[in-house]
Every structure is written in structure tokens, then in C-alpha cells.
N, C-alpha and C positions, 0 to 999 in steps of 0.2 A: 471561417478557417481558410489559412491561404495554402495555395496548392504545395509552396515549402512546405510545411509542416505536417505534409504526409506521406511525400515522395522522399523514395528511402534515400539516403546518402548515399555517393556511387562510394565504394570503396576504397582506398589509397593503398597503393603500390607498397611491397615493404621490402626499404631496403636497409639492408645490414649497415649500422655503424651509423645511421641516424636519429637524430635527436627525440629522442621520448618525452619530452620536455610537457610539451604540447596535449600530449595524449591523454583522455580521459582514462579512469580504470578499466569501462568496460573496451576501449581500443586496443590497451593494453593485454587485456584478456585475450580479447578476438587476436590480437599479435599472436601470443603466445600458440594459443589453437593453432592458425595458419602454419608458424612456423614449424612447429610438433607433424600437420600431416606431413608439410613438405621434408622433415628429415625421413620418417614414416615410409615416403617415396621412393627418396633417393638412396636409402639403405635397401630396400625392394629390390632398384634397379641393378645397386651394385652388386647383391648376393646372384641377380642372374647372369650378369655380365662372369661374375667368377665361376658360375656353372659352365656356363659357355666355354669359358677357360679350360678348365678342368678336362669337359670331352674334347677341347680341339688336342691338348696335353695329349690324353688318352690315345686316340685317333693317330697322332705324327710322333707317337714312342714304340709304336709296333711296324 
């Protein structure tokens, strides 16, 4: 067995608006995942970002 064929594959970078062409289903899976946590994420961030809002609002209306 060569040492390819059990060392994992690094992972490829995903970027928006490139070619899927290429991609096995299961890459296409694993895509999907990635991109699911990373909305997941940045919907997180933004609901704090508008908390943050909200008290500074609070805060400079009194």
C-alpha cells in the first residue's frame, strides 16, 4: 500500500462562484455541510452584532 492511499486529502478552500464541475458527490456533500455551518456562523455573529446595536441604541436615547 503506498503511503497516498491513506493519508487523508488536505481539504480545498471553497470558493463561491467555482466550478463544481470537477467535484465528486461526496465533495459536493462535504460543500454543502461547510457552507450550512458557515451561514450557521455568520448569522450567529450578525444577531450579536445587532444586540450590541440595540444596547448601544438603548444606552445614547436616555
Amino acid at each position: 500500500m503506498d503511503w497516498e492511499d491513506v493519508r487523508p486529502k488536505p481539504q480545498r478552500e471553497i470558493t463561491v462562484g467555482a466550478s463544481l464541475k470537477e467535484l465528486s458527490i461526496q465533495d459536493l456533500e462535504a460543500r454543502i455541510a461547510a457552507l450550512e455551518g458557515e451561514i450557521m456562523r455568520v448569522k450567529a455573529e450578525l444577531e450579536a452584532k445587532r444586540a450590541q446595536q440595540r444596547a448601544a441604541d438603548q444606552l445614547f436615547k436616555r
